[in-house]
Structure formats: C-alpha cells, structure tokens
TORKOLDREN-218448 format. One record per residue: x, y, z of N, C-alpha, C in turn; residue in three letters. Coordinates in steps of 0.05 Angstrom, whole numbers, padded with zeros to 5 digits, always signed. Each point is the difference from the previous one (the first is absolute). Example, Ala and Ser with C-alpha at 12.3 -4.5 7.8 and 13.67 -1.06 7.14 Angstrom:
BEGIN
+00264-00114+00156-00018+00024+00000+00018+00024+00000ALA/-00007+00021-00014+00016+00024+00001-00015+00022+00014SER/
***
This chain:
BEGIN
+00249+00778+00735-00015+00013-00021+00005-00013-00027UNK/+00034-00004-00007-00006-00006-00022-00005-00037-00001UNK/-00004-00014+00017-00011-00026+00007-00038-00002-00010UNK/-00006+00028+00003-00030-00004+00004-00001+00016-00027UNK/+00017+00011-00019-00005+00004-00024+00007-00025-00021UNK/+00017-00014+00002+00009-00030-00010-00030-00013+00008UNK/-00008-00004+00023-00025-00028-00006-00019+00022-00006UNK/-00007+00029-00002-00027+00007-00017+00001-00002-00026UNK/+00035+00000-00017+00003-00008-00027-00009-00026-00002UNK/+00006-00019+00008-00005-00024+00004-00017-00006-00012UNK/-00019+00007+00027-00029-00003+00010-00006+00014-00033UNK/-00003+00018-00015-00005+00017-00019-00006-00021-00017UNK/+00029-00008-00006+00009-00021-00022-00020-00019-00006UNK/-00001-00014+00033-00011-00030+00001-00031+00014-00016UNK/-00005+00023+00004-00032+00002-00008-00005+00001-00026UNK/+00018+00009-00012+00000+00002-00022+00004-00029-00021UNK/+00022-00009+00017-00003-00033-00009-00024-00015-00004UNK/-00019+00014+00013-00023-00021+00017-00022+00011-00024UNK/-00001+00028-00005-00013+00016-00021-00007-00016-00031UNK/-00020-00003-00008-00001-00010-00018+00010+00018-00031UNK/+00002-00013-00012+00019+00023-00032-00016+00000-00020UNK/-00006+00028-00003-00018+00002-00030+00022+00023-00020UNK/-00004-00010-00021+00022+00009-00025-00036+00022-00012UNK/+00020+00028-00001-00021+00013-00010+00010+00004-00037UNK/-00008+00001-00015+00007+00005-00023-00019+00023-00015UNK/+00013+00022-00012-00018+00021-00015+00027+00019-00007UNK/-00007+00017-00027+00014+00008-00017+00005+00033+00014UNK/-00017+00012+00022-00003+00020+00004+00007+00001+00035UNK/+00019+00009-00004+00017+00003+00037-00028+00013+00018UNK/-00014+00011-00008-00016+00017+00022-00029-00025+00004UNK/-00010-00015-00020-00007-00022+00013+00010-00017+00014UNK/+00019-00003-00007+00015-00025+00015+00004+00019+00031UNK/+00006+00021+00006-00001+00019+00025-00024-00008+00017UNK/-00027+00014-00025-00019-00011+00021-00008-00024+00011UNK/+00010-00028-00016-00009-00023+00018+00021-00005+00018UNK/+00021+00006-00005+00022+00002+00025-00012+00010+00023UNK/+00001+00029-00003-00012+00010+00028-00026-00013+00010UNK/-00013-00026-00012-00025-00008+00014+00000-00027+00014UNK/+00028-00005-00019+00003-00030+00009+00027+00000+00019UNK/+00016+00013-00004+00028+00000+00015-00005-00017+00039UNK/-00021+00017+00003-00002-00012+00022-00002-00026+00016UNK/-00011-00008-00024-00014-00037+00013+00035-00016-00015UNK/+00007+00011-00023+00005-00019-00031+00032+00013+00005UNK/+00018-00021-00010+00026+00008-00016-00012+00005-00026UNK/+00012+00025-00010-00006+00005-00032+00024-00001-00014UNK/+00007-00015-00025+00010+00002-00020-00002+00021-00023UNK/+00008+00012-00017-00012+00012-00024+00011-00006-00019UNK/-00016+00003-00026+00012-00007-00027-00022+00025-00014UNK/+00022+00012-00021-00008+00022-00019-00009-00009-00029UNK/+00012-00036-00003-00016-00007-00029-00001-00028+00001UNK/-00018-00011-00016+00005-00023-00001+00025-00018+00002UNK/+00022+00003-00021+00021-00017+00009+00013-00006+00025UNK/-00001+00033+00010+00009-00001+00029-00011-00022+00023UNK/-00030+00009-00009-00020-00016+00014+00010-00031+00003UNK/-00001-00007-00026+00006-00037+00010+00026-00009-00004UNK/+00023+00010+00002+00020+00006+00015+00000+00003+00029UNK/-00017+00015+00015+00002-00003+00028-00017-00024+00011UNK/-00027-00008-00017-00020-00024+00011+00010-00023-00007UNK/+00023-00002-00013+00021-00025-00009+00025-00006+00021UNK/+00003+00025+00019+00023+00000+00014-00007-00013+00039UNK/+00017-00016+00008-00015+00002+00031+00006+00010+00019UNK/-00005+00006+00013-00033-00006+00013-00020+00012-00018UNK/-00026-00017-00008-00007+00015-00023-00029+00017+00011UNK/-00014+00017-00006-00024+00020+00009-00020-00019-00004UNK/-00013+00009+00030-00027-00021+00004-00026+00004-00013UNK/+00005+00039-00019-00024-00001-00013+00013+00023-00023UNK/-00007-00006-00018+00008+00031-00020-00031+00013-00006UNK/+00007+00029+00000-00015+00017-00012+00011+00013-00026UNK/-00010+00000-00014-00005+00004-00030-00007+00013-00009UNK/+00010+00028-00019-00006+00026-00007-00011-00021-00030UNK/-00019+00004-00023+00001-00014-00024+00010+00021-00020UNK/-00002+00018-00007+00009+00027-00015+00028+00005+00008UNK/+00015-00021-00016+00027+00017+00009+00018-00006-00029UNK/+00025+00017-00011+00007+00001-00026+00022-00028-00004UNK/+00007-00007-00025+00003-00016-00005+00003-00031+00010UNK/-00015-00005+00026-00016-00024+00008-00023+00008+00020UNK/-00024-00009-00011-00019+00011+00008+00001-00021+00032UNK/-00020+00012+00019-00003-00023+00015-00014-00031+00003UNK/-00025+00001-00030-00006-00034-00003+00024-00012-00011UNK/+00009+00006-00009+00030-00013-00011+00018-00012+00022UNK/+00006+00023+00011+00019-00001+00039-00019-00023+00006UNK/-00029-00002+00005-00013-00019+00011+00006-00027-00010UNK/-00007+00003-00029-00002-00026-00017+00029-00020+00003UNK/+00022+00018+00010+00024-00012-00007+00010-00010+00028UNK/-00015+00014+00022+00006-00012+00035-00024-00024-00004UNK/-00022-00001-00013-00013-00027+00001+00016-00028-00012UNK/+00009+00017-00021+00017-00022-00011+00028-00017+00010UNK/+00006+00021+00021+00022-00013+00011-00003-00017+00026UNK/+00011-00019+00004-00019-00023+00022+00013+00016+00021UNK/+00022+00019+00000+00016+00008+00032-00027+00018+00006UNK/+00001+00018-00010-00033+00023+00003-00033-00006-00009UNK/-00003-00025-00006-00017-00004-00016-00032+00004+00026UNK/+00012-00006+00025-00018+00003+00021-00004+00026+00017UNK/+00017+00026-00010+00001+00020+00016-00020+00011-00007UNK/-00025+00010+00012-00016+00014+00001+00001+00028-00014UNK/-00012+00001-00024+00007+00034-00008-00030+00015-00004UNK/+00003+00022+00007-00026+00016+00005+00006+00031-00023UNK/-00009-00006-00022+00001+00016-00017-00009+00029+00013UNK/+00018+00021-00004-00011+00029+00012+00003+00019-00027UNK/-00024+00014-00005-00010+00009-00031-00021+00023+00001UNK/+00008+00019-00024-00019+00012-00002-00021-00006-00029UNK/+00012-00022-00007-00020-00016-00019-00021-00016+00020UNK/-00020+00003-00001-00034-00008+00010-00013-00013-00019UNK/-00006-00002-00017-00019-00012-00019+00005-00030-00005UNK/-00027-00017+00006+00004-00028+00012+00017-00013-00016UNK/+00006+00007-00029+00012-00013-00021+00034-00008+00010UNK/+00009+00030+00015+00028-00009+00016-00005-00011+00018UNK/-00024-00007+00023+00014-00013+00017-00010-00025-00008UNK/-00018-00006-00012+00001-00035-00023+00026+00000-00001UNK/+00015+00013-00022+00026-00011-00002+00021+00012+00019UNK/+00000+00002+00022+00013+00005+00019-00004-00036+00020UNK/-00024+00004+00005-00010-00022+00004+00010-00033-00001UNK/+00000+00002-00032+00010-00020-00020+00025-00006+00001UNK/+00022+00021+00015+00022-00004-00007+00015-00016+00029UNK/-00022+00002+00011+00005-00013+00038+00007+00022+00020UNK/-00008+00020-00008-00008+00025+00020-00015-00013+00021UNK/-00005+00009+00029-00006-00006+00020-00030+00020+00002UNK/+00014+00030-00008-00023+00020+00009+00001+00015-00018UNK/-00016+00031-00001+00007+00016-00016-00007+00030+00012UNK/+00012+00018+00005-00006+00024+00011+00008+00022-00013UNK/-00023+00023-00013-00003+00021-00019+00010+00020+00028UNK/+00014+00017-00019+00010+00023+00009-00014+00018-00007UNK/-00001+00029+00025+00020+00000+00016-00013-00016+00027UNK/+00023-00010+00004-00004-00017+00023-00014+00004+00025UNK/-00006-00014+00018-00019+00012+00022+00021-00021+00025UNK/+00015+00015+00017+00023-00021+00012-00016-00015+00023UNK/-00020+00001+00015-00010-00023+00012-00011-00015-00018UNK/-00011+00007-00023-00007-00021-00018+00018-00026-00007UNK/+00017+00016-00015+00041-00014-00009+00005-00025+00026UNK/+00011+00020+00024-00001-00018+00030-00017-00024+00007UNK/-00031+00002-00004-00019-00020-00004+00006-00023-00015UNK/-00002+00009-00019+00017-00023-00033+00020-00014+00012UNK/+00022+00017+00004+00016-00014+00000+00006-00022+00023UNK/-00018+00012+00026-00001-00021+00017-00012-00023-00006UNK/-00015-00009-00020-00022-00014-00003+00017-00015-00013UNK/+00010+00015-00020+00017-00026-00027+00033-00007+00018UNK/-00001+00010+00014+00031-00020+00014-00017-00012+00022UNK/-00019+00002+00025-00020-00020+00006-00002-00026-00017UNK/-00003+00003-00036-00015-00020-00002+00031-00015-00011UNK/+00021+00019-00011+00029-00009-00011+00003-00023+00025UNK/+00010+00009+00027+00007-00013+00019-00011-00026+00009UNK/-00034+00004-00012-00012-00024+00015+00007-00027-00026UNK/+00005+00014-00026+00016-00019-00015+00017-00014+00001UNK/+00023+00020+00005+00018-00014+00004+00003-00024+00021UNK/-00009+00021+00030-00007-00031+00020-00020-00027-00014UNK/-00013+00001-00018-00010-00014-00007+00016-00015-00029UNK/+00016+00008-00010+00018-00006-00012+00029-00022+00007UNK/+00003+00015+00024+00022-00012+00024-00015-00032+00006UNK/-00018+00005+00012-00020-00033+00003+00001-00013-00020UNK/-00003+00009-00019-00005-00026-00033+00027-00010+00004UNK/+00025+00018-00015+00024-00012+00008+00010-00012+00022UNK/-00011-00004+00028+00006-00009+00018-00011-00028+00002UNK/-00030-00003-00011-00012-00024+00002+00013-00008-00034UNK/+00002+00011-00016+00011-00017-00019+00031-00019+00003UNK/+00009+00020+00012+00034-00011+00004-00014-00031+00031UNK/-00019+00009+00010-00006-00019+00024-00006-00034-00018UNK/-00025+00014-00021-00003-00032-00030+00024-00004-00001UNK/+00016+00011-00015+00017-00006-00015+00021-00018+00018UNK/+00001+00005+00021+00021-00014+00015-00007-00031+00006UNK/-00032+00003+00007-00012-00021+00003-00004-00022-00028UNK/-00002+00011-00024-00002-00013-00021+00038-00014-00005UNK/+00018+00012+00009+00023-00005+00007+00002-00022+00009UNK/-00008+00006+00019+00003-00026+00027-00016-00025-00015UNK/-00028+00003-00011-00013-00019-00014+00009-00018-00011UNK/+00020+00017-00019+00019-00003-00028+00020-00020+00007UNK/+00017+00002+00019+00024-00014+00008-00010-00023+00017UNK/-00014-00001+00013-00011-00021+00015-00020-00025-00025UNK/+00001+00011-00015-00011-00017-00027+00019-00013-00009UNK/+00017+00020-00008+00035-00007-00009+00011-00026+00018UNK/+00001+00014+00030+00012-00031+00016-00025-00025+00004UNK/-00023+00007-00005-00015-00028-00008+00015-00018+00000UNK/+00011+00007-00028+00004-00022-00022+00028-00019+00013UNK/+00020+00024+00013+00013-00017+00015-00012-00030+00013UNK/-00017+00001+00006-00007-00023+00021-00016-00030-00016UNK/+00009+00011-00027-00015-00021-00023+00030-00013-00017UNK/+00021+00028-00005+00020+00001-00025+00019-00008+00019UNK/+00023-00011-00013+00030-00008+00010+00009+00023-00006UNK/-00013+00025-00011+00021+00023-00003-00008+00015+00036UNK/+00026+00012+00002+00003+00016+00026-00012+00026-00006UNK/-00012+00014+00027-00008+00034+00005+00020+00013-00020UNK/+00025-00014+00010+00026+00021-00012-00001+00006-00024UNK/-00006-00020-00017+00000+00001-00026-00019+00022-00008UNK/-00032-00002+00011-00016+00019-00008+00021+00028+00005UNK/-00002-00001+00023+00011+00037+00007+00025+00003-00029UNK/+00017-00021+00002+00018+00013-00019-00004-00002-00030UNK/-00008-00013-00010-00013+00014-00025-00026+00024-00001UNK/-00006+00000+00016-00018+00020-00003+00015+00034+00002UNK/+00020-00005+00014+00033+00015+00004+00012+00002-00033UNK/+00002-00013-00012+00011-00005-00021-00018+00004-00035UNK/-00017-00007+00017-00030+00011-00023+00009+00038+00008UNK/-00006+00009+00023+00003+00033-00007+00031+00009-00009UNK/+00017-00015+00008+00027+00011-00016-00009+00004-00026UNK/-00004-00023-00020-00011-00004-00019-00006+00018-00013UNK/-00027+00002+00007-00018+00017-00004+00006+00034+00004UNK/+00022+00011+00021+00008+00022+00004+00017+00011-00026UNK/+00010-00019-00013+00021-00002-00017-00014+00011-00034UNK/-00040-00012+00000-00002+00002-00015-00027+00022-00009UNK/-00011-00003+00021-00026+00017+00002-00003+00018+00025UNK/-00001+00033-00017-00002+00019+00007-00027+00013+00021UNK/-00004-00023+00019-00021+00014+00011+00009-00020+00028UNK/+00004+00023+00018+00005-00017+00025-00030-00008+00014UNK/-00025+00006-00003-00011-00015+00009-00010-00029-00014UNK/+00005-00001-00026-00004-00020-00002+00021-00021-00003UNK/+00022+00007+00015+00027-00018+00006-00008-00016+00024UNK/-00016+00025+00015-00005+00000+00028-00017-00028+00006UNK/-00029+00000-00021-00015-00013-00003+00006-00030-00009UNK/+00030-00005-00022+00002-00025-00001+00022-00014+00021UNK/+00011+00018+00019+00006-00010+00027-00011-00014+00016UNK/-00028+00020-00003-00021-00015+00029-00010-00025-00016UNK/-00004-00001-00019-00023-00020-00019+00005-00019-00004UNK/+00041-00005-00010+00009-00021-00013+00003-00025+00023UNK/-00003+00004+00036+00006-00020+00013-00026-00020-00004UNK/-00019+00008-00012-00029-00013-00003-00004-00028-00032UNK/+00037+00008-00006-00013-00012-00021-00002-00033-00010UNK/+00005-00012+00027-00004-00026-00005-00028-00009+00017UNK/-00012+00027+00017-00015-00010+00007-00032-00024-00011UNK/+00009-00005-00017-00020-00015-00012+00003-00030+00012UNK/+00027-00012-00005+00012-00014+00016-00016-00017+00029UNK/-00026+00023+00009-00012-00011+00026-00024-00020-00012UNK/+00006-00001-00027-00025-00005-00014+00006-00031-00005UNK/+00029-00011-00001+00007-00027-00015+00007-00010+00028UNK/-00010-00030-00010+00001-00023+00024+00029+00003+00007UNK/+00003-00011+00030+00027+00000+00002+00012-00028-00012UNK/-00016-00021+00003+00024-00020-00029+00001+00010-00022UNK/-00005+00015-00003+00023+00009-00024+00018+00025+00003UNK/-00012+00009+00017+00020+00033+00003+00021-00012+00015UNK/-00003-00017+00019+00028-00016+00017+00010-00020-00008UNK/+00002-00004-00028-00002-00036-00011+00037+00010-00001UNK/+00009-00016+00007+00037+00005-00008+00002-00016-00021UNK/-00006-00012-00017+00017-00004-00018-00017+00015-00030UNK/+00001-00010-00021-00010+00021-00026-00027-00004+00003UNK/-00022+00014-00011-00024+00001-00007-00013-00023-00025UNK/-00009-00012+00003-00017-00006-00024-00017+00017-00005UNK/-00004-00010-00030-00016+00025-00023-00028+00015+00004UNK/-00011-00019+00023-00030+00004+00005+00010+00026+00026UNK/+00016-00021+00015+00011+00024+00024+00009+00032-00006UNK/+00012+00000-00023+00017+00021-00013-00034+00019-00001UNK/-00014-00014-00019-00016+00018-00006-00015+00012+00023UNK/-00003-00019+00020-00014+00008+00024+00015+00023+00017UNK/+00024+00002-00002+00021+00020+00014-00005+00016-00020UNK/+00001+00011-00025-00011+00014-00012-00017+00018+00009UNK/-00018-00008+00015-00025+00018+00000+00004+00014+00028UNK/+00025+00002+00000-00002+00018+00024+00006+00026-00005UNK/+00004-00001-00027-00005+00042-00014-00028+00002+00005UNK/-00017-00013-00010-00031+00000-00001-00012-00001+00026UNK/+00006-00007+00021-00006+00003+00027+00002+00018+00014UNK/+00029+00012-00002+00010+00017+00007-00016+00038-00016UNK/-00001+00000-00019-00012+00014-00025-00028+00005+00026UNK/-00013-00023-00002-00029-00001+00016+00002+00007+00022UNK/+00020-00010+00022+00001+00014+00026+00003+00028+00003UNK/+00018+00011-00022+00006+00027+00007-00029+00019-00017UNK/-00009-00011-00008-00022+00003-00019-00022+00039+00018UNK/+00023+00022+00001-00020+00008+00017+00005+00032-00022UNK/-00031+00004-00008-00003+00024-00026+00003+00029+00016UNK/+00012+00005-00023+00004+00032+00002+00019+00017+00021UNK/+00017-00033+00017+00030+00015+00010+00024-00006-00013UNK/+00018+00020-00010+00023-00008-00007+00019-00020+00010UNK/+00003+00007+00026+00019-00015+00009-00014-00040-00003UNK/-00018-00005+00009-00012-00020-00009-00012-00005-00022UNK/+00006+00012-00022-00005+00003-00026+00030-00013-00009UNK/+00021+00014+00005+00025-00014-00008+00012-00027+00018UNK/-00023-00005+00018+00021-00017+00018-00018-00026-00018UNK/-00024+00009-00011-00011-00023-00019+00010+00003-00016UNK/+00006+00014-00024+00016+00000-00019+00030-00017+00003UNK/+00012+00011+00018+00031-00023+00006-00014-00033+00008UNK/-00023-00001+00012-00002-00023+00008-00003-00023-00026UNK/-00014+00021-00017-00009-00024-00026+00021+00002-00024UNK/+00024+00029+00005+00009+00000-00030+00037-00006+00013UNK/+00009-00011+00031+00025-00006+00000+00009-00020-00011UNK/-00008-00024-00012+00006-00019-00007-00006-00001-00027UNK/-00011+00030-00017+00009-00001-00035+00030+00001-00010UNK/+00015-00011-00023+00018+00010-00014-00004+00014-00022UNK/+00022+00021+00013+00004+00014-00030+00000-00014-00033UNK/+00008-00012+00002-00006-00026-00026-00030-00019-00002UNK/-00023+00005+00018-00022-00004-00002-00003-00032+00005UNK/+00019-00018+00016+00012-00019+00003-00022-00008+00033UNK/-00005+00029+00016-00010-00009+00023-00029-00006+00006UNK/-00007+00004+00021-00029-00002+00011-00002+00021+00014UNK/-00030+00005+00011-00022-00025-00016-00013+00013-00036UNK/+00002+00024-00006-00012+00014-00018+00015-00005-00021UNK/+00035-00005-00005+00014-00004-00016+00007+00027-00016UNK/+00000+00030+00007+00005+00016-00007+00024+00014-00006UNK/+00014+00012-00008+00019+00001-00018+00015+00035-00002UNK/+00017-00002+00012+00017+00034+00003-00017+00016+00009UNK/-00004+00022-00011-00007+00022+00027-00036-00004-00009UNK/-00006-00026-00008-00029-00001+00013-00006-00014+00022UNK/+00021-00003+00014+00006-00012+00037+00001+00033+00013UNK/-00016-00003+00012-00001+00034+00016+00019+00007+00017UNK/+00021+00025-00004+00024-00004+00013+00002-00013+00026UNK/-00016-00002+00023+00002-00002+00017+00009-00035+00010UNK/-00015-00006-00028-00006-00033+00002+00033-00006-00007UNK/+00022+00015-00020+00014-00004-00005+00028+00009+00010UNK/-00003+00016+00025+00012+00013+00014+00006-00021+00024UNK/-00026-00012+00010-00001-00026+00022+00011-00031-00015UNK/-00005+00008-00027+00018-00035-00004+00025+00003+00007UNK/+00005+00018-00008+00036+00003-00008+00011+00000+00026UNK/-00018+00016+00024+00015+00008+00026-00004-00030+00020UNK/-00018-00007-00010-00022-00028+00019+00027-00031-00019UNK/+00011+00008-00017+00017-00026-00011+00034+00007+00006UNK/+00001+00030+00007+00028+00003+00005+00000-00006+00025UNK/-00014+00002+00019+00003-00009+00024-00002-00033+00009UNK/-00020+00000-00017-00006-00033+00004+00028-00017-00001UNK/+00014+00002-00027+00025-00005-00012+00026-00004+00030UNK/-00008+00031+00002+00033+00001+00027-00016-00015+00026UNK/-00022-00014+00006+00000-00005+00018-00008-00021+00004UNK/+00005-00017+00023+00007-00030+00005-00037-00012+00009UNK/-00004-00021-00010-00024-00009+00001+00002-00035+00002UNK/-00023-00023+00007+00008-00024+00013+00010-00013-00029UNK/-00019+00012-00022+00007-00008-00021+00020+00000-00023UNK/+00014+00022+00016+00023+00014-00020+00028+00014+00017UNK/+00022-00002-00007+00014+00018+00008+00003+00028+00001UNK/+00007+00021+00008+00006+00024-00009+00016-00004-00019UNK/-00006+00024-00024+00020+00004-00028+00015+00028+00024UNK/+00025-00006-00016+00021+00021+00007-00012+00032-00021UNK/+00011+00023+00018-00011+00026-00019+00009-00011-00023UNK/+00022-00004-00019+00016-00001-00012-00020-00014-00024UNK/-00005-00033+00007-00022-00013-00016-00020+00021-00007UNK/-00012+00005+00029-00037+00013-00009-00002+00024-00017UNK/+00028+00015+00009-00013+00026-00027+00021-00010-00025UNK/+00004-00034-00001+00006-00001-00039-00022-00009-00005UNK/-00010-00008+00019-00026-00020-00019-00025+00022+00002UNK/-00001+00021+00009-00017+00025-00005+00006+00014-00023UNK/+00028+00010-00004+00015+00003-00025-00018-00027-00025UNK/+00011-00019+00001-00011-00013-00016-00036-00001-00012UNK/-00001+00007+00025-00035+00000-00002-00010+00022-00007UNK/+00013+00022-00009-00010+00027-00011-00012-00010-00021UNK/-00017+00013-00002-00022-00002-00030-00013-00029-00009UNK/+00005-00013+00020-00017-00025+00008-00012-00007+00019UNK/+00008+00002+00026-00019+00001+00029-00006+00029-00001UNK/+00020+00007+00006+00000+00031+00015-00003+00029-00024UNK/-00015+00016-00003+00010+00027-00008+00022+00007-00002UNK/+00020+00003-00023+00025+00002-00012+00011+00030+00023UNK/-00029+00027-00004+00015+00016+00008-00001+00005+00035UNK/-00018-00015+00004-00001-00007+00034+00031-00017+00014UNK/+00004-00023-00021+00016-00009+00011+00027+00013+00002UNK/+00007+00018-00023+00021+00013+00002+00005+00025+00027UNK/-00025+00003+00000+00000+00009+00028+00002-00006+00025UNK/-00004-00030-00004-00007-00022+00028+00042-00001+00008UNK/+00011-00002-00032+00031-00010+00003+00012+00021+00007UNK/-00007+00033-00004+00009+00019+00007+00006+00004+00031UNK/-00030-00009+00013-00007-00006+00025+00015-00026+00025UNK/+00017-00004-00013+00002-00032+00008+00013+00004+00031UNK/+00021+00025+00004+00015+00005+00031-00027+00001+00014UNK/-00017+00022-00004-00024+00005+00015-00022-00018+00001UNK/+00002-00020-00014-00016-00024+00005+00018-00019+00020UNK/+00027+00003+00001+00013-00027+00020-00004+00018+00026UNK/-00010+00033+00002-00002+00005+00021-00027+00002+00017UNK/-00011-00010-00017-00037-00002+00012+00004-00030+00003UNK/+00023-00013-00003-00007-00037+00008+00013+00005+00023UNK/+00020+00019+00001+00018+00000+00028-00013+00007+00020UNK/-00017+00027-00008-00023+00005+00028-00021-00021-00002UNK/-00006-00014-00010-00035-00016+00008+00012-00030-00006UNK/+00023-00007+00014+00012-00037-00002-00029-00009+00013UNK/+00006-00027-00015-00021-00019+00018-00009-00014+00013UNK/+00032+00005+00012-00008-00004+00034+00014+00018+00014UNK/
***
C-alpha cells in the first residue's frame, strides 16, 4: 500500500512537472481565486498580489510560460509590470495576457504597445481565459522551437565560417617559411593580450579566430620573393608590402564582424605606433586596436622562434627589445601588458612547439 502511494506521488509530481506555469498577478485575492479555480487543472499556478512581487517571481527559474495581468493595481500599475518584463531580455518573450476591467480601445492600444500578447475585460468568462491562453502558449512554444533552429543553424555557420577561417590561415603555410605553429600561437597570445585589455569577451573571442588570417595576403606575392633567403631589394620590399592590401581584399567580406576584423588585422598589423609602418603609415591609436594587438603578438612570437633565416632570440632578448620598442613599434600600454604576460606567453610556445 504504501509502495502504491509513493509512485501515485510520483506519478502526481511528474504531472505537474510536465504542466505548463502561468504567474497570475491582481491586487484582489478573490480574482486571483477565480482564475485559479479555472486554470488549476491543465496549469501550475503561481501568484503575485502586486507588481514588484510579480517580476520578482518572472525573473526567478524556472520562469512562467505565460503571465496574466490584473492592470489596476496600487502603486505599480500593470502596463508598468508589463513595460519593465519587456524590458528585461530574461522575460522579454513571456507571453502576457492583460486581464482588466478597463475595455475602452485606448487601453488595449496601450496595452498592446507595451508587448501584451492579448487582452481580456472582466469579468472573465473561464472557457474564454482557457481558449487564450491555449492559443498564446501554442504560438509561445512554436517560437521558441523556432528560435532553438536559428541558434542551431547559426552556431552550424558559425562553425563552418571557423573552419573557413583557419584553413585560410594554414594556406599561407604552404607559401611562408613561417610554421602552422606560429599562427595558432600568436593568435593564443593576441587573446591574452587582448583579455588583459578589453572588456568584452566576445570580442576577445573574435580577435582569436581572426588574427590567424593575418598574413593571409601573402598567397598573393610570387614565391621569389616570399622564399628569397637572403635580403629583399627595394622593388621586392615594396612588392612584399602589398600583402596587407591583398590580404585586406581577400578577407574583403561586408557586414560580418568577425571578417570585418580579420580585414582590419590583415591591412593594419604591420603599422607603427610611431607612424613609421605600412602600408597607410598611421600613427597611435589611429591603427585599430586589433591591428595593434596582432603586431605586438605576431613579433613576439616571431622573435622567440627559430626560422632558416634567423636564429631564435632567447625570452630574455625578445621582451627587451619589446620593452625598447614601446612607443615606437608597439603601443606603450599594450606592451606593458605583453611584459606582464611573459610566463603565459612561454606557456602557449610550450603547448604549440614546432615540431
């Protein structure tokens, strides 16, 4: 017996789980009674006696799949309760169905206005209420499933524009004497950077994925000169040059960020802060951080690592001559950041060696 009272609690529970939740709100207990007793059956009910209460509980989770809305209530009326769940992005989609004995089209215009779903004059008629409310969580639900898909096929682009991204990046391997490794780890070293200095993790996020792209221009110059081992002549120099301008053009694609900055690093990594670089010759913070975030991370790495043309500099050398280079290659207050960084930079060369 008491086996078969445990799984009818259960069983009780699970239904109620399964029950969808509407938060009733009104200033007068004996309304709020009667939609209880009409809805209790299908619905978990919540109650709230005033506004504050109200978005207090539509703020808390699991949050109600629809509120009903008394508008006459004392010191917060219910367009207000409404206006302030629109405003908030956690509730901004919960369905609310104004319940009123204000009628006159002028409230439900601004009932309406305020992102009300429905509007129902009292006194209520409860298959009516029941109707409504099936209809506006019907159409809540088919949102959200339709909501769920956007984010699903967006995160599906996004991965793919990823994959795009890095496979552009190792291009260039197959043109440059620089290694994969190198890309991955400055691009490692660009978000330290950058974590250190700008308050928005997606767009830390964004000069992670972006900055391995930024020599891609590089596919653009002959290989006698991109493979020439010994120095450039002046005509050559200028011709290696233009692989900000190539690069700028390949990534050339409007109105996405992330390839919005991966052009931006492509044309502005090779400015100095002293207006000394190419190709634009621009000068302190009219190099767009990003552009200035990839020199510094794209030369500290270059520096520690061994190439046919050069030896590796010891840590020791590369962050004096970064030191030195403050407020002439590099951003004075980037670099002080880059030297702050320097353990956690010898530990992104330790994970991604190059061989």
């Amino acid at each position: 017996m008491v086996e078969t009272n445990v799984s009818n609690a259960s069983m009780q529970d699970a239904e109620t789980l399964q029950k969808p939740t509407l938060l009733v709100v009104d200033d007068i207990p004996e309304n709020i009674d009667v939609l209880v007793a009409s809805l209790r059956e299908d619905y978990s009910i919540k109650v709230a006696l005033n506004g504050p209460r109200a978005l207090a509980i539509a703020q808390k989770s699991p949050k109600p799949d629809l509120i009903l809305l008394d508008v006459m209530m004392p010191d917060m009326d219910g367009y207000e309760v409404c206006r302030q769940l629109k405003a908030d992005p956690t509730t901004a989609n919960i369905p609310v169905i104004f319940v009123t004995a204000k009628h006159d089209v002028s409230d439900e215009e601004r009932g309406f206005s305020l992102g009300a779903s429905d509007y129902i004059v009292k006194p209520i008629s409860p298959p009516l209420v029941r109707a409504r409310i099936r209809n506006q969580l019907a159409l809540y639900n088919q949102n959200r499933q339709l909501q769920e898909m956007v984010r699903e096929r967006t995160k599906e682009l996004q991965a793919s524009k990823l994959r795009i991204i890095h496979h552009l990046g190792r291009a260039v391997e197959y043109k440059d004497n620089e290694t994969g490794a190198h890309v991955i780890r400055m691009s490692h070293i660009s978000r330290l950077i950058a974590e250190q200095y700008v308050d928005d993790p997606e767009w830390v996020e964004r000069i992670f994925h972006a900055s391995p792209m930024h020599d891609v221009g590089k596919i653009g110059i002959a290989d006698a000169i991109l493979l020439k081992p010994g120095q450039l002549d002046q005509h050559e120099w200028e011709e290696m040059k233009k692989h900000t301008l190539f690069g700028a053009e390949i990534l050339s694609v409007e109105g996405d960020p992330l390839f919005d900055m991966a052009r931006s690093i492509a044309l502005t990594h090779h400015e100095r802060w002293d207006g000394k670089g190419y190709p634009a010759g621009l000068k302190g913070d009219d190099i767009p951080l990003e552009g200035r975030i990839v020199a510094l991370a794209d030369v500290i790495d270059a520096l520690l690592s061994k190439r046919p043309y050069k030896n590796a500099w010891s840590t020791e050398q590369t962050f004096n001559y970064v030191q030195e280079q403050s407020g002439k290659h590099f951003d004075p207050k980037l670099t002080e950041i880059a030297l702050d960084l320097k353990v956690q930079i010898t530990e992104v060369r330790s994970q991604y060696p190059d061989e």
